[in-house]
N, C-alpha and C positions, 0 to 999 in steps of 0.2 A: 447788849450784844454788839460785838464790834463792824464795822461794813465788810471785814473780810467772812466774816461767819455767816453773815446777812447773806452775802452773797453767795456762797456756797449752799445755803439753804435755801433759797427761793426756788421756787420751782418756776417762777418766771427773771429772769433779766433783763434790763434794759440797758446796753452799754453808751453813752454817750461819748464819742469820740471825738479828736480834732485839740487844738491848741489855738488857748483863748488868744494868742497873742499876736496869731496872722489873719485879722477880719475875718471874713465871715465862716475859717477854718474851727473857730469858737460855738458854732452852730449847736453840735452833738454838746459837749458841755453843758451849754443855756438850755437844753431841752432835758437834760439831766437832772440838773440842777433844779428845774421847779418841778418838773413830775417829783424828784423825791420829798419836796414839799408840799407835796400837792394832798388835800384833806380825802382825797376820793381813790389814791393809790391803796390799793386792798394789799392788804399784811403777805400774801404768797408773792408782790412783788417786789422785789430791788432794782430801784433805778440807780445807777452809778453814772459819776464822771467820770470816765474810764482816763480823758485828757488822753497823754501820748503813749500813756501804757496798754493801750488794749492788747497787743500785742502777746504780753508776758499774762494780763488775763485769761484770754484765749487758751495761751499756751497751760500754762492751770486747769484751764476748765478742760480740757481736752486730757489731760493728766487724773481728773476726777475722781472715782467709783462713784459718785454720783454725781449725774449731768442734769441739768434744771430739763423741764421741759420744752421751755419754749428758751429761743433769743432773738432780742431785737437789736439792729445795730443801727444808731440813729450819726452819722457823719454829715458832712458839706461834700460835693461833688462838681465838676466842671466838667457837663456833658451837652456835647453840639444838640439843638435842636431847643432845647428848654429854656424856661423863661427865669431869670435870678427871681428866687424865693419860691419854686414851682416845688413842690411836695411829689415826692414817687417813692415807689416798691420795689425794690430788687430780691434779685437770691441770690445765693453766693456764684451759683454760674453767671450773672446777670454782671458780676463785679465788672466794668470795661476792664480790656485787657493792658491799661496804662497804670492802673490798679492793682494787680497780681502780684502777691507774693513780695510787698511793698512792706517794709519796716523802717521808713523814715521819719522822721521825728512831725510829721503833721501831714500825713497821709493817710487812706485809708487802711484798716487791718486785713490782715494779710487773710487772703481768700480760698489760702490752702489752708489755713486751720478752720476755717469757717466750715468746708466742702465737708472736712474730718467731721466735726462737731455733728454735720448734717446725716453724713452716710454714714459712719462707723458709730457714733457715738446715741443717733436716735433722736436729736435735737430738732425741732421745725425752729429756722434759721431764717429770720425775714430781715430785710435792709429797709428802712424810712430814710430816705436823702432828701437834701436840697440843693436846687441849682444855685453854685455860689456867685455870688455878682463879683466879688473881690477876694483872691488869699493872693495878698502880695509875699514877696521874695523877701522881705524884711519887718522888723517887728512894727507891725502897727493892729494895736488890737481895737477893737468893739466890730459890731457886726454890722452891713447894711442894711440901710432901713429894709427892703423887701425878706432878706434873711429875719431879721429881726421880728418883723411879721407875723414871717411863717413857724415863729417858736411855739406862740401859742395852738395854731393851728396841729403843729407835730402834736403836741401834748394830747388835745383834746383826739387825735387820731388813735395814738398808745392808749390813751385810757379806755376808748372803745374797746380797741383788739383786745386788753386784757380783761377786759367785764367790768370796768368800772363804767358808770354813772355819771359823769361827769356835768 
């Protein structure tokens, strides 16, 4: 089965967002990437590297006749008050307003299709961020150590929420 079918059929999602290629913007990615290898991710779910496209995902899934049950959107984040590598929960009202309606090439996904997903669509809609230490203005990739950290810590947070064992 291909990951675009995978993904249409799960009744869970996990998009991992961001672009590996500006530090710790590669966050969502890295947390993609091993949950979908992960021996304890149960068959109802798809973790994806959504990278820069969540955007057109989104926009699919919100296009659907059938919409997964749940979605997580796992991103990096730059929000006052938090610590670089500090793990939090959003909902799509939660998205800061610097956020909104945002389709730039390593930003997060835009918070009106999320809102749609949430109220029209039926979806429970939860955000896993991290506070990012570095997304610089030019390409330089791998993640900071505290980002880096807090990959495995995302993981084993998702596996809970979805009923795995971890």
């Amino acid at each position: 089965m291909s990951e675009r079918s995978r993904l249409v059929a799960a009744s869970v999602v996990i998009l991992g967002c961001g672009n590996t290629l500006f530090g710790d913007d590669g966050f969502g990615p890295a947390v993609a990437e091993r949950l979908a290898a992960h021996e304890s991710l149960p068959a109802h779910v798809c973790a994806v590297d959504a990278g820069t496209a969540v955007s057109d995902l989104l926009f699919d899934m919100v296009l659907q006749a059938e919409k997964p049950e749940a979605l997580f959107i796992v991103d990096a984040l730059q929000v006052s008050g938090r610590h670089p590598g500090e793990l939090f929960w959003l909902s799509p009202q939660d998205v800061p307003s610097a956020k909104r309606a945002d389709f730039l090439m390593h930003q997060f996904p835009s918070a009106d299709l999320l809102r749609e997903l949430a109220e029209e669509g039926g979806v429970r809609v939860s955000i896993l961020a991290v506070q990012a230490a570095v997304v610089p203005d030019h390409v330089a990739p791998g993640l900071s150590p505290p980002v880096a950290e807090a990959v495995p810590r995302a993981v084993e947070l998702l596996l809970r929420r979805v009923g795995a064992n971890p």
